[in-house]
PDB file of N, CA, C and O in Angstrom:
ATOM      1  N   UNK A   1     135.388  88.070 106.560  1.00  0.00           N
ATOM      2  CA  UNK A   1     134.445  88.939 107.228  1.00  0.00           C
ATOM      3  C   UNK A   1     133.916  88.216 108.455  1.00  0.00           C
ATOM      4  O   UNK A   1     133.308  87.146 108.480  1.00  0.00           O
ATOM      5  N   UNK A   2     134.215  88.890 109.323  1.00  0.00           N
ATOM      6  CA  UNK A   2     133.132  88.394 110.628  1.00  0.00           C
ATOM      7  C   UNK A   2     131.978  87.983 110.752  1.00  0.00           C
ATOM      8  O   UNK A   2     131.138  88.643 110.141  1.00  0.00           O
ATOM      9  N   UNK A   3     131.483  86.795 111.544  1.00  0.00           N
ATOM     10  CA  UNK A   3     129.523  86.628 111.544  1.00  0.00           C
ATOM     11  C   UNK A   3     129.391  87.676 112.164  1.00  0.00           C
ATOM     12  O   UNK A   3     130.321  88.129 112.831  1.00  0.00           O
ATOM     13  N   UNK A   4     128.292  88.234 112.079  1.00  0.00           N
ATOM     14  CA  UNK A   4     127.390  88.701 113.319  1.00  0.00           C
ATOM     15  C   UNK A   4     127.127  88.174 114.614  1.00  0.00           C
ATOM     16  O   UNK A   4     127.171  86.949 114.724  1.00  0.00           O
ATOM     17  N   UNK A   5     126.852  88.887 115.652  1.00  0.00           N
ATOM     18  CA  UNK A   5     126.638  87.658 116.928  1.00  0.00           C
ATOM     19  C   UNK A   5     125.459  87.282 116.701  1.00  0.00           C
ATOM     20  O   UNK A   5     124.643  87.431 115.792  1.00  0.00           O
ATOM     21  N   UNK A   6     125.505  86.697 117.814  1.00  0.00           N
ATOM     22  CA  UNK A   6     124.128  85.850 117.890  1.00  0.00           C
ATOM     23  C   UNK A   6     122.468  86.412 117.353  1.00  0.00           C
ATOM     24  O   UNK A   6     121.627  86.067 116.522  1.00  0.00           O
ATOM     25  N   UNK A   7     122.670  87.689 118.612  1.00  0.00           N
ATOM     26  CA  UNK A   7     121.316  88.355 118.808  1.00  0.00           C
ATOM     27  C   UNK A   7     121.417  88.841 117.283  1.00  0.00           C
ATOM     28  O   UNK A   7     120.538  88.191 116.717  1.00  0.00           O
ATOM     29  N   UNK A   8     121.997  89.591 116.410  1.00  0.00           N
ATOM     30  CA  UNK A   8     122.194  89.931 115.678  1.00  0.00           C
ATOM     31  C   UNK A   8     121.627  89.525 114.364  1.00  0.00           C
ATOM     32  O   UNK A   8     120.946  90.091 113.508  1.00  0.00           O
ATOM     33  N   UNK A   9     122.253  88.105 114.538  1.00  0.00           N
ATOM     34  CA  UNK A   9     121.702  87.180 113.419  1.00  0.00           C
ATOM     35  C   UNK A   9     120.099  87.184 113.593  1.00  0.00           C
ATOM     36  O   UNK A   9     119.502  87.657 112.626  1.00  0.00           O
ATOM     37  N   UNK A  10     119.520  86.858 114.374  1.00  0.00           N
ATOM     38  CA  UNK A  10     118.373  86.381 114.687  1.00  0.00           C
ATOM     39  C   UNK A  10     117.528  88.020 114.230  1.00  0.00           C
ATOM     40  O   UNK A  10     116.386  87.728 113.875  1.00  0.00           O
ATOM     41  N   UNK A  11     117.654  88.903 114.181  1.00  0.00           N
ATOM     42  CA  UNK A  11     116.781  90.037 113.886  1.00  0.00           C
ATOM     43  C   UNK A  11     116.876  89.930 112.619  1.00  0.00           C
ATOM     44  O   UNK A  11     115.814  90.161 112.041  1.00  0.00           O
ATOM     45  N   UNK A  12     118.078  89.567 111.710  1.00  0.00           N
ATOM     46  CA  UNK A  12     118.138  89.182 110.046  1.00  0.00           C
ATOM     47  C   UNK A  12     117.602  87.920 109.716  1.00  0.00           C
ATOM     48  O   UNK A  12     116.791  88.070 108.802  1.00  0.00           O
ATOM     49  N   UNK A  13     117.682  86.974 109.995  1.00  0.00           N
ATOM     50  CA  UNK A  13     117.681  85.417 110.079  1.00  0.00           C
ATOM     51  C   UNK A  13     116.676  84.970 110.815  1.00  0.00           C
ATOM     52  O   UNK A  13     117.110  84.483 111.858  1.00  0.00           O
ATOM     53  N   UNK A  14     115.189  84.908 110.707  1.00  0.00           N
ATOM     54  CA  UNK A  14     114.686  84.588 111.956  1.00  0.00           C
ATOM     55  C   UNK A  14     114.427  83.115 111.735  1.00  0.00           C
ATOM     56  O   UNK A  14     114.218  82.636 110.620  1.00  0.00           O
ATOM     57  N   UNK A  15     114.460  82.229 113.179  1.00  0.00           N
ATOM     58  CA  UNK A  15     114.064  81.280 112.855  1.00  0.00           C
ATOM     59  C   UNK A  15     113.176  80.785 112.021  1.00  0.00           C
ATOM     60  O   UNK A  15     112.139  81.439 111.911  1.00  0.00           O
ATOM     61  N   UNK A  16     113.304  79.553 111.230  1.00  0.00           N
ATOM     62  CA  UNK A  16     112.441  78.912 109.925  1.00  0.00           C
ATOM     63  C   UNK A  16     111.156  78.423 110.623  1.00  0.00           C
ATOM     64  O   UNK A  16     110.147  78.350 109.921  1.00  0.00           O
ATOM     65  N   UNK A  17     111.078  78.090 111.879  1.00  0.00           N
ATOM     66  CA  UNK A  17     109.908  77.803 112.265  1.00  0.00           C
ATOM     67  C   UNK A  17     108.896  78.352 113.587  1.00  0.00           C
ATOM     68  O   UNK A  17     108.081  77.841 114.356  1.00  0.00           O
ATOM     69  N   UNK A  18     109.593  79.949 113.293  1.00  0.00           N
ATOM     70  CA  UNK A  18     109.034  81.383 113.554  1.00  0.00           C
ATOM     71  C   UNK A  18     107.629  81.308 113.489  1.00  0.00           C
ATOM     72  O   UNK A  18     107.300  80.807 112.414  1.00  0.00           O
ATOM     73  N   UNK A  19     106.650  81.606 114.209  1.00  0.00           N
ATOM     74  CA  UNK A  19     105.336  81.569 113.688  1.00  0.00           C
ATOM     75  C   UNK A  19     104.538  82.898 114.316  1.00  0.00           C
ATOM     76  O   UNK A  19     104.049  82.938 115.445  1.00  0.00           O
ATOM     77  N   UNK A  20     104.517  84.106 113.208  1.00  0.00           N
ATOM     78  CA  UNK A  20     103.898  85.079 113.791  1.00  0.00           C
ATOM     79  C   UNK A  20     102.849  85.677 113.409  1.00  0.00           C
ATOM     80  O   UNK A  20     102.465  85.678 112.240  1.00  0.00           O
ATOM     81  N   UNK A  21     102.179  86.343 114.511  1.00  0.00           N
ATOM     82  CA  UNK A  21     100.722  87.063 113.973  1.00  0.00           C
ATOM     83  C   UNK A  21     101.046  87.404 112.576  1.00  0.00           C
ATOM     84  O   UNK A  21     102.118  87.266 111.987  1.00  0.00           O
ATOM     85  N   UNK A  22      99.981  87.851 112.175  1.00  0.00           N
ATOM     86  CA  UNK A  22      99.293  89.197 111.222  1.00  0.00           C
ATOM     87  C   UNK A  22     100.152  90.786 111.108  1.00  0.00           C
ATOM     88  O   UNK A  22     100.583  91.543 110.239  1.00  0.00           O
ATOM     89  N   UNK A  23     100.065  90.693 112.508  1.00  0.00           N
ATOM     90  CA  UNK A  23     100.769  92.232 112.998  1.00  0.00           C
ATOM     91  C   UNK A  23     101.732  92.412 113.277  1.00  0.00           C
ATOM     92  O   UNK A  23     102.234  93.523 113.444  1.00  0.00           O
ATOM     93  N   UNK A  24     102.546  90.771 113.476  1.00  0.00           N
ATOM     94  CA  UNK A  24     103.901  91.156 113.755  1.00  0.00           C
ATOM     95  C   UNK A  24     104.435  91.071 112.381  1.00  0.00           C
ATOM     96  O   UNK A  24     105.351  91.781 111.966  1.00  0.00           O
ATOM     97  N   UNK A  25     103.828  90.183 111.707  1.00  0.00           N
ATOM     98  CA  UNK A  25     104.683  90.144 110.342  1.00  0.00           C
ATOM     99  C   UNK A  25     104.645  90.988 109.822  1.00  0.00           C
ATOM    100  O   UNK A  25     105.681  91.268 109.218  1.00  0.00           O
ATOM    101  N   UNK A  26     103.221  92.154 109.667  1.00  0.00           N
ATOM    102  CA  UNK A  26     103.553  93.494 109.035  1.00  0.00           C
ATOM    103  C   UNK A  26     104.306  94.215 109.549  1.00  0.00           C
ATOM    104  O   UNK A  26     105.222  94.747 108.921  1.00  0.00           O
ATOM    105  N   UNK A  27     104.114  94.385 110.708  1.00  0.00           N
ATOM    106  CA  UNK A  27     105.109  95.451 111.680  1.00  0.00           C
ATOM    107  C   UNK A  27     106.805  95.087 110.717  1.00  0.00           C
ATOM    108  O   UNK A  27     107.415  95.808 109.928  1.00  0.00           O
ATOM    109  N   UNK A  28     107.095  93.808 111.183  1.00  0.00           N
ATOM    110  CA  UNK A  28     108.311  93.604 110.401  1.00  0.00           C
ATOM    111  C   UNK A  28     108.706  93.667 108.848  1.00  0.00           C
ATOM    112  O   UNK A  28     109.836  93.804 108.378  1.00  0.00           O
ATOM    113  N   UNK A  29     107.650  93.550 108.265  1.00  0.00           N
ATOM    114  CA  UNK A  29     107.475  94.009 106.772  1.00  0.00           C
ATOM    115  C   UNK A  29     107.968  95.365 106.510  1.00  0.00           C
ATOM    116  O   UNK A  29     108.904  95.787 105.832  1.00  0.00           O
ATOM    117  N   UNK A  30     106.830  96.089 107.437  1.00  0.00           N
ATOM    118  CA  UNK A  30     107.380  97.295 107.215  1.00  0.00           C
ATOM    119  C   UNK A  30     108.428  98.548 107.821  1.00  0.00           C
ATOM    120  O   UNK A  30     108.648  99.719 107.509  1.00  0.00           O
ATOM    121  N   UNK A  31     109.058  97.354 109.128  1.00  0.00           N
ATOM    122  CA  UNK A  31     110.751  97.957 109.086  1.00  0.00           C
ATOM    123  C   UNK A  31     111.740  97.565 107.969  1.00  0.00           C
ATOM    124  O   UNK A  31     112.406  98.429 107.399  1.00  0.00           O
ATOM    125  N   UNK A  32     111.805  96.651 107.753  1.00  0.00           N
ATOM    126  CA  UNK A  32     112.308  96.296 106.572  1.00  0.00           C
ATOM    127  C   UNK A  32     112.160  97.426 105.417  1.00  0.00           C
ATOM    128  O   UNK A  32     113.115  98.030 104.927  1.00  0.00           O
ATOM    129  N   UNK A  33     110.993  97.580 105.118  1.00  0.00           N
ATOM    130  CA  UNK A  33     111.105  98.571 103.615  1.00  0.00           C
ATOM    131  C   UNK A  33     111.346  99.810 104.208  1.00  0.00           C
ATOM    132  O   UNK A  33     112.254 100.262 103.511  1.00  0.00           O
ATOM    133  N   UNK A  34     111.110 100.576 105.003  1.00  0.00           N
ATOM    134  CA  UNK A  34     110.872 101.677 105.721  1.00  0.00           C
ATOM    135  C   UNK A  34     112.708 101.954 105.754  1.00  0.00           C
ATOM    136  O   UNK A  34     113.392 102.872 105.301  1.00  0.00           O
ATOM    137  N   UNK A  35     112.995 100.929 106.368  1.00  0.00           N
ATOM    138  CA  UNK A  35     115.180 101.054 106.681  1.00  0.00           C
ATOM    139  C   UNK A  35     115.556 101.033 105.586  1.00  0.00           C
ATOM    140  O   UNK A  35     116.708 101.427 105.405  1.00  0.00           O
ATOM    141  N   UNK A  36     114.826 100.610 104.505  1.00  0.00           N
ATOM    142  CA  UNK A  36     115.762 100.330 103.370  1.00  0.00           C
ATOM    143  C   UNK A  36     116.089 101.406 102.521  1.00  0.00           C
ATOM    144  O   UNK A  36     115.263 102.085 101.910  1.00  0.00           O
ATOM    145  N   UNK A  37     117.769 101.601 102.487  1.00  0.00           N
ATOM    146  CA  UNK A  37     117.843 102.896 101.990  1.00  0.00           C
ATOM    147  C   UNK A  37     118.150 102.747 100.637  1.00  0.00           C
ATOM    148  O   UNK A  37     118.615 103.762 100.119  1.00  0.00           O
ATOM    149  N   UNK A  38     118.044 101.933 100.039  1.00  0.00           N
ATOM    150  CA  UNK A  38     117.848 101.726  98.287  1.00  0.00           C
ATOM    151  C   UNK A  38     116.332 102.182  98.134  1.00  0.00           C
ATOM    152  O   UNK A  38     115.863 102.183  96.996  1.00  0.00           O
ATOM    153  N   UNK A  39     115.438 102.618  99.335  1.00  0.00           N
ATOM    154  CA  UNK A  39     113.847 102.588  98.816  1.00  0.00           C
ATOM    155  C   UNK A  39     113.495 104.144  98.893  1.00  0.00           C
ATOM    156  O   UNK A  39     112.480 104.647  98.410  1.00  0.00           O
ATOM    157  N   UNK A  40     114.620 104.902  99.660  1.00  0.00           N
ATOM    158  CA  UNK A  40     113.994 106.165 100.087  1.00  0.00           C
ATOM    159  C   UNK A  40     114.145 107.204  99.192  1.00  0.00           C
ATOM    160  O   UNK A  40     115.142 107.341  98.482  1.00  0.00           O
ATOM    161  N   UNK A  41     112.995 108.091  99.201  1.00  0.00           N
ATOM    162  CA  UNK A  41     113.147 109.037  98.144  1.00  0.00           C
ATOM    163  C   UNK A  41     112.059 108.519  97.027  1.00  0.00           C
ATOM    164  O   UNK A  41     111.307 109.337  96.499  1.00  0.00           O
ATOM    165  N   UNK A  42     111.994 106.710  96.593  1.00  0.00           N
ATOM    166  CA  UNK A  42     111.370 106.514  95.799  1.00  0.00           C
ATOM    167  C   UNK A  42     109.972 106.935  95.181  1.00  0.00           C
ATOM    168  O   UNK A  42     108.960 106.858  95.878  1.00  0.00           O
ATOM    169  N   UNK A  43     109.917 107.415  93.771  1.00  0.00           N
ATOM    170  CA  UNK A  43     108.432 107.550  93.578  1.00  0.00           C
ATOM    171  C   UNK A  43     108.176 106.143  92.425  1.00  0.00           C
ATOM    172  O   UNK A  43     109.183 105.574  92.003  1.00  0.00           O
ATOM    173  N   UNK A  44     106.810 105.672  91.986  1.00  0.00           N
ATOM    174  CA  UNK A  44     107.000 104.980  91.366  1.00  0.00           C
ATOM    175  C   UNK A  44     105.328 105.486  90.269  1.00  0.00           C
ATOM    176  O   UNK A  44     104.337 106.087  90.683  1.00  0.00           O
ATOM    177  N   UNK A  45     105.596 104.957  88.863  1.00  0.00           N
ATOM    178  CA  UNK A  45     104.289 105.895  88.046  1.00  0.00           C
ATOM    179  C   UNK A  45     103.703 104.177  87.257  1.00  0.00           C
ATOM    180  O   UNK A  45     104.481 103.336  86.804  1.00  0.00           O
ATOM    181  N   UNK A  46     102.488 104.078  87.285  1.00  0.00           N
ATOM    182  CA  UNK A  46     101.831 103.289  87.016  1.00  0.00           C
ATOM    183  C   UNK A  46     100.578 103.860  86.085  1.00  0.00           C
ATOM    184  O   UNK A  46     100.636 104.986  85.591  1.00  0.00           O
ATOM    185  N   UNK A  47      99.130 102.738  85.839  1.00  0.00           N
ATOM    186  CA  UNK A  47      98.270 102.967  85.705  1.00  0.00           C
ATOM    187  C   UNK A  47      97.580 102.238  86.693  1.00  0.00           C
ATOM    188  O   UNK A  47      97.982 101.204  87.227  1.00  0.00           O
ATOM    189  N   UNK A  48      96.286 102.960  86.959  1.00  0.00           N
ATOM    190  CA  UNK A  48      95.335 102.392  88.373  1.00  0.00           C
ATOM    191  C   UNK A  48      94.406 101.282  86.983  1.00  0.00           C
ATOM    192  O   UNK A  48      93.872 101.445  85.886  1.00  0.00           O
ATOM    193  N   UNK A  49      94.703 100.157  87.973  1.00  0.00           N
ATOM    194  CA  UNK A  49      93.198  99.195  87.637  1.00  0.00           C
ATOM    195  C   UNK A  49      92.800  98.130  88.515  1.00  0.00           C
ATOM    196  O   UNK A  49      93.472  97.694  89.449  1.00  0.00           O
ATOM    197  N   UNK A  50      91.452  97.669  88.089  1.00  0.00           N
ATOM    198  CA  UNK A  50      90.639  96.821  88.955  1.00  0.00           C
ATOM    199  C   UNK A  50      90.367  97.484  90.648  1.00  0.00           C
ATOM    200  O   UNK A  50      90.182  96.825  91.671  1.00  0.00           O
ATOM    201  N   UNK A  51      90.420  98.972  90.497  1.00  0.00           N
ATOM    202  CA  UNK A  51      90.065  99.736  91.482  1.00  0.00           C
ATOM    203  C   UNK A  51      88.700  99.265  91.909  1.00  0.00           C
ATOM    204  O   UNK A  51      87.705  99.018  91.229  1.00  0.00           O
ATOM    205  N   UNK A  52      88.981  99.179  93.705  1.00  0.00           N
ATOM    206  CA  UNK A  52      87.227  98.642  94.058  1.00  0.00           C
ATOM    207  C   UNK A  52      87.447  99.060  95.960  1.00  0.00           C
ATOM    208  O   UNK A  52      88.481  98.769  96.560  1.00  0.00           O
ATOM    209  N   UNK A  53      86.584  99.569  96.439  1.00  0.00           N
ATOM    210  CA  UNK A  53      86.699 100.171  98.055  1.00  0.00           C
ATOM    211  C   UNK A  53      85.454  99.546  98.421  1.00  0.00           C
ATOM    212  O   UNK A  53      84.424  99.126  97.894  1.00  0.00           O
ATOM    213  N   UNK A  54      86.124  99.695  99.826  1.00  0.00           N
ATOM    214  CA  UNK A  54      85.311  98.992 101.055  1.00  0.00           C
ATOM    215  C   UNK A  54      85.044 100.065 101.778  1.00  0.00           C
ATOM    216  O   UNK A  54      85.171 101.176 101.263  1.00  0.00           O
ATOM    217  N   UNK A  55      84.544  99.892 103.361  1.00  0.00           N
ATOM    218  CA  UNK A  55      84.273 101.309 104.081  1.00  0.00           C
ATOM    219  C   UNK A  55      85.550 101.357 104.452  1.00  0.00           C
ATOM    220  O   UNK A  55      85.340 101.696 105.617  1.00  0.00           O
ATOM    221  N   UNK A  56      86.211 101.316 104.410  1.00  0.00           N
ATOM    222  CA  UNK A  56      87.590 101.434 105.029  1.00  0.00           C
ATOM    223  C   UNK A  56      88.613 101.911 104.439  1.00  0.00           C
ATOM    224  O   UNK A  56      89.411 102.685 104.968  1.00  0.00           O
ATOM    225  N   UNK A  57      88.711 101.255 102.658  1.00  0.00           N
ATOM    226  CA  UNK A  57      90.054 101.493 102.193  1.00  0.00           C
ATOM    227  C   UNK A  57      89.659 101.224 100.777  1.00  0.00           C
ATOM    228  O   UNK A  57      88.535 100.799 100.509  1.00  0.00           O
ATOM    229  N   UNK A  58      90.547 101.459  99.883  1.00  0.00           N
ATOM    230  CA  UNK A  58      90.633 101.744  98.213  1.00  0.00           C
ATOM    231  C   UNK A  58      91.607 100.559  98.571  1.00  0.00           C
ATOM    232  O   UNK A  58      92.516 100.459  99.395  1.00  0.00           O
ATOM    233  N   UNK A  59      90.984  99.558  97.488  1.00  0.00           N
ATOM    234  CA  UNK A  59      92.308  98.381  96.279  1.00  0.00           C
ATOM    235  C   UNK A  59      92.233  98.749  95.152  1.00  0.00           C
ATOM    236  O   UNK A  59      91.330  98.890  94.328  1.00  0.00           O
ATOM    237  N   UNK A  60      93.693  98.951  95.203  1.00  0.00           N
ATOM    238  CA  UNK A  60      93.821  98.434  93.675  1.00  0.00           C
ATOM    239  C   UNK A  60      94.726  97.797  92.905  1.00  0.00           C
ATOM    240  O   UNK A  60      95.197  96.845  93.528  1.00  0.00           O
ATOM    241  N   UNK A  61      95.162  97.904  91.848  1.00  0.00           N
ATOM    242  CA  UNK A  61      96.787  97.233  91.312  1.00  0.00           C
ATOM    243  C   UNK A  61      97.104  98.656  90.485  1.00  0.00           C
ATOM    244  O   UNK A  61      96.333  99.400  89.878  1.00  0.00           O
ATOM    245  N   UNK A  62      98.560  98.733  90.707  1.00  0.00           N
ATOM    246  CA  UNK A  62      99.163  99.529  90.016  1.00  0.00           C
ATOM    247  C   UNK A  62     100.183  98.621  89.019  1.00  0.00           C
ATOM    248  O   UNK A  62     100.881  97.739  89.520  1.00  0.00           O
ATOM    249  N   UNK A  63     100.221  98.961  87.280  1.00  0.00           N
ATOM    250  CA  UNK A  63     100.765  98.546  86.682  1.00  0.00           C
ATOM    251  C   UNK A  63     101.225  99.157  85.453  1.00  0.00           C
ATOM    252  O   UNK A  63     100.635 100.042  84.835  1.00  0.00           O
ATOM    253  N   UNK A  64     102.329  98.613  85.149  1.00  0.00           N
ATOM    254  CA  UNK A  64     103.250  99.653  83.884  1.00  0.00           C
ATOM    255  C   UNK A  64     102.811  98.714  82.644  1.00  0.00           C
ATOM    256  O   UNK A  64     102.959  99.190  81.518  1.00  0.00           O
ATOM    257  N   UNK A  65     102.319  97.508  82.766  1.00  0.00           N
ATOM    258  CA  UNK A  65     102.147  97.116  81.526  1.00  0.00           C
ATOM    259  C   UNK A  65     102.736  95.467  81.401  1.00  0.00           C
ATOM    260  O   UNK A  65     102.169  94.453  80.991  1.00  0.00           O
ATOM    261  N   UNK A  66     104.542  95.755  82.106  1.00  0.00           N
ATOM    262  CA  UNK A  66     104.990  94.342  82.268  1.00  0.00           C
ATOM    263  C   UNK A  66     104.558  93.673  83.631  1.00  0.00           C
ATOM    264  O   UNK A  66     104.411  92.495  83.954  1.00  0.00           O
ATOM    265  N   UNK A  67     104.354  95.302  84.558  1.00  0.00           N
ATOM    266  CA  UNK A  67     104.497  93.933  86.287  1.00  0.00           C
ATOM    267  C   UNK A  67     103.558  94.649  86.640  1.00  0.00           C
ATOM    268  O   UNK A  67     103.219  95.701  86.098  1.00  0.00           O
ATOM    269  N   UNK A  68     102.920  93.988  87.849  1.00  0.00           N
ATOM    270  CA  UNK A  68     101.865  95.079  88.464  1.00  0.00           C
ATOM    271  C   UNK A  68     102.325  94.823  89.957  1.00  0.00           C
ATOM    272  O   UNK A  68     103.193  94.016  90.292  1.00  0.00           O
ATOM    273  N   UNK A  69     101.604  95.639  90.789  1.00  0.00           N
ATOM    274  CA  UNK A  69     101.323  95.648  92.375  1.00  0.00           C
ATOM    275  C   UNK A  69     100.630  96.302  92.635  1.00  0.00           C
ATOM    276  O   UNK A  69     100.687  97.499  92.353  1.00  0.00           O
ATOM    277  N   UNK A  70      99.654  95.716  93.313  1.00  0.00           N
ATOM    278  CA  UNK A  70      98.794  95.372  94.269  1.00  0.00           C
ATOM    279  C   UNK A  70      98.970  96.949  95.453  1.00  0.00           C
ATOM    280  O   UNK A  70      99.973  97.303  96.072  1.00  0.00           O
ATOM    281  N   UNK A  71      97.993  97.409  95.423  1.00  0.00           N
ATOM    282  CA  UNK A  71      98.031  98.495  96.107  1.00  0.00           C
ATOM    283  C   UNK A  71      97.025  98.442  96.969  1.00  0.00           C
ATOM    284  O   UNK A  71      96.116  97.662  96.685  1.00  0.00           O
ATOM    285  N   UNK A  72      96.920  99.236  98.220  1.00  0.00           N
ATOM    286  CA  UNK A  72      95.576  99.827  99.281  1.00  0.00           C
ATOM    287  C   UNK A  72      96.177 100.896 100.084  1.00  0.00           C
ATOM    288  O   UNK A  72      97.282 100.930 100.625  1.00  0.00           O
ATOM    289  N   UNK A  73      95.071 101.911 100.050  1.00  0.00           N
ATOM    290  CA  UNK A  73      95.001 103.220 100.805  1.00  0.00           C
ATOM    291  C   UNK A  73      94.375 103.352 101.860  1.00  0.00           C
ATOM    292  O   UNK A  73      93.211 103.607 101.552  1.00  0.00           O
ATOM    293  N   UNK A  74      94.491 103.323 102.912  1.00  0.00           N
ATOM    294  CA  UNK A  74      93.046 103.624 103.885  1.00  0.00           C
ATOM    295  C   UNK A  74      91.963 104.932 103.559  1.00  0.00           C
ATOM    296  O   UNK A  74      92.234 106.132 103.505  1.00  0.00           O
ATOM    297  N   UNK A  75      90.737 104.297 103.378  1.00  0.00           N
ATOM    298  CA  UNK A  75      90.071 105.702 103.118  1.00  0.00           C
ATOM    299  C   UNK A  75      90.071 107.317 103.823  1.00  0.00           C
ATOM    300  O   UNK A  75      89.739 108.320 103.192  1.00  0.00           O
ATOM    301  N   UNK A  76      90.319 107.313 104.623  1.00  0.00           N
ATOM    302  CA  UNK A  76      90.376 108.382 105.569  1.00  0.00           C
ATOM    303  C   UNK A  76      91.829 109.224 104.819  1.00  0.00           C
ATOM    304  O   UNK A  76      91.701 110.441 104.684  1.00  0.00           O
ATOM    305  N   UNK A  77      92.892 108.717 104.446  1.00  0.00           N
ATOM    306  CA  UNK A  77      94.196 109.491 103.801  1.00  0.00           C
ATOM    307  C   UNK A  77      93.663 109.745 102.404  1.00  0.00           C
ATOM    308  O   UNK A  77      94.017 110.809 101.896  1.00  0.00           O
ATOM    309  N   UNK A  78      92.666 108.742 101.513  1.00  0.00           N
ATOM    310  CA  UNK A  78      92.665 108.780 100.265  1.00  0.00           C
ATOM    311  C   UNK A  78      91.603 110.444 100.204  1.00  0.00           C
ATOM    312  O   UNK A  78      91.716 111.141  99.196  1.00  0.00           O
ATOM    313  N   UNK A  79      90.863 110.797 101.097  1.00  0.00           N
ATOM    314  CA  UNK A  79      89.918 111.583 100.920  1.00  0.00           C
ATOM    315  C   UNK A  79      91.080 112.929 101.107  1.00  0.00           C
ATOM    316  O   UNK A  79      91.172 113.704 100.155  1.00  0.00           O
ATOM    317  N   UNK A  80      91.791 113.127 102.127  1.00  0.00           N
ATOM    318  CA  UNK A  80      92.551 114.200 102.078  1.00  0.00           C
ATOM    319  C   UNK A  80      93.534 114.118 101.033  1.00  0.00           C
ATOM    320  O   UNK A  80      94.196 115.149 101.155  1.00  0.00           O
ATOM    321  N   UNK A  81      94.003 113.422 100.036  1.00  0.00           N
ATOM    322  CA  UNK A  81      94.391 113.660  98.926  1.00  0.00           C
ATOM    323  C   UNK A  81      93.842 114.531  98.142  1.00  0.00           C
ATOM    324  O   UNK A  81      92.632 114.743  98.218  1.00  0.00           O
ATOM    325  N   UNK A  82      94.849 115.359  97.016  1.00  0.00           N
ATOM    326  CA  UNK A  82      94.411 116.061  96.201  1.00  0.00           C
ATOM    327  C   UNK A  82      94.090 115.584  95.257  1.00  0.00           C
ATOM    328  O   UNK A  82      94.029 116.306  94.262  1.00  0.00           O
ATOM    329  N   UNK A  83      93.693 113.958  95.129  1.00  0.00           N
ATOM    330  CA  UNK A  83      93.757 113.106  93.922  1.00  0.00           C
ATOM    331  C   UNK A  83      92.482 112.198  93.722  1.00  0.00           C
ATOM    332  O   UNK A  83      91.886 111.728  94.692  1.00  0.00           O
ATOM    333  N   UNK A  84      92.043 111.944  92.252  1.00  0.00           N
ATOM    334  CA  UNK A  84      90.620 111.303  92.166  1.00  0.00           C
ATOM    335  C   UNK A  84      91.180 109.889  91.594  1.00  0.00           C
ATOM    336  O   UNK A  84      91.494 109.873  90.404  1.00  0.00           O
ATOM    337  N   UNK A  85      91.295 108.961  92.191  1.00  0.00           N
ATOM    338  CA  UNK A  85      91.855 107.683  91.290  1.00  0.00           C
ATOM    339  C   UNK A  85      90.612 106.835  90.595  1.00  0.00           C
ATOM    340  O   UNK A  85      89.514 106.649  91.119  1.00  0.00           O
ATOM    341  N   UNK A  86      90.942 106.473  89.593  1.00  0.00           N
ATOM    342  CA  UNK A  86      89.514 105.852  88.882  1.00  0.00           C
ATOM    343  C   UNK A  86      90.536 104.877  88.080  1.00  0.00           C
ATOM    344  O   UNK A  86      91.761 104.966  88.161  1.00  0.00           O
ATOM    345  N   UNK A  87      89.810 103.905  87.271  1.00  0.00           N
ATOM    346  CA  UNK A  87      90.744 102.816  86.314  1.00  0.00           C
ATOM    347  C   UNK A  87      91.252 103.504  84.972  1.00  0.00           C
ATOM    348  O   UNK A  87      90.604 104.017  84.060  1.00  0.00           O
ATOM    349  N   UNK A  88      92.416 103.371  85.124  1.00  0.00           N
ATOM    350  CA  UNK A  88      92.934 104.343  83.724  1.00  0.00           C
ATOM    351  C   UNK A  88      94.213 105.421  84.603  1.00  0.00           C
ATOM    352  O   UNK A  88      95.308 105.812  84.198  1.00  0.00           O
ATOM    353  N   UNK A  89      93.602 105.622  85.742  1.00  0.00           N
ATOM    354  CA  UNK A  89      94.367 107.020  86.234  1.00  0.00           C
ATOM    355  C   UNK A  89      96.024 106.730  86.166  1.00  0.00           C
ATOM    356  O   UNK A  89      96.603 105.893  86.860  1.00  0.00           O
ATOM    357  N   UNK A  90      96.582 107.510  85.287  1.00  0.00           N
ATOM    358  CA  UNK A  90      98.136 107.423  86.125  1.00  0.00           C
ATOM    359  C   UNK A  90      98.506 107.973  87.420  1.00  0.00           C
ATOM    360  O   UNK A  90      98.064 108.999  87.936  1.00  0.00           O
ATOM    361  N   UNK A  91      99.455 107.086  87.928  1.00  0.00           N
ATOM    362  CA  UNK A  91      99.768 108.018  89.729  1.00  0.00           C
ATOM    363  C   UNK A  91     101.164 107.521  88.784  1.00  0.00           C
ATOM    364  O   UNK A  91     101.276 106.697  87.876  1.00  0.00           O
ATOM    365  N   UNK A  92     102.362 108.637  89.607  1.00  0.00           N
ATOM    366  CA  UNK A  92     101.612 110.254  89.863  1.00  0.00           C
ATOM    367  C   UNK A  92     101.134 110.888  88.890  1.00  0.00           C
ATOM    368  O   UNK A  92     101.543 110.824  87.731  1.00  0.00           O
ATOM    369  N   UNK A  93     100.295 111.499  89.270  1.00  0.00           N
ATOM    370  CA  UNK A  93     100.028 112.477  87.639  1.00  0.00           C
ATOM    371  C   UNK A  93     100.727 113.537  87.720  1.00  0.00           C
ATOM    372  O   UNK A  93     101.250 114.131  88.663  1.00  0.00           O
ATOM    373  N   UNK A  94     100.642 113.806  85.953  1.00  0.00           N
ATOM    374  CA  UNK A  94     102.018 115.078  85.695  1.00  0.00           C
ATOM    375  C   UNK A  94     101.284 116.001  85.728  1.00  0.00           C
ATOM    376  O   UNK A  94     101.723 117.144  85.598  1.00  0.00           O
TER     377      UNK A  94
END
């Protein structure tokens, strides 16, 4: 199989001693999951806990029991939801 060229590599591969904002690393975080087409379509069902908001945004962890993750909503989307999350809540609900 062929390498990739150069430029190529470097958008997969970034240098090891890369040093980037806050914003670039999310920005790139979230092309990464966003392209990833093993991710699309995905829903995923948990229970909400250790739910706690700021003026800004809802944390919480979502967990099945074996793994959890770490979740946040910005408040402004969580209010136009049709949804009340509290500790206990399953997302999605049936």
């Amino acid at each position: 199989m062929a390498e990739a060229p150069d430029t190529e590599r470097q958008a997969v591969e970034p240098d090891a001693g890369e040093v980037l904002s806050v914003s670039q690393l999310n920005d790139r975080i979230a092309s990464v999951v966003e392209d990833a087409p093993a991710l699309d379509g995905v829903r995923c069902i948990g229970e909400v806990t250790d739910l706690h908001q700021s003026s800004t945004a809802l944390y919480f962890t979502l967990t099945d029991g074996d793994a959890e993750l770490p979740c946040m909503i910005w408040v402004n989307r969580y209010r136009e939801m049709d949804a009340d999350l509290e500790d206990g809540t399953e997302v999605p609900r049936r």
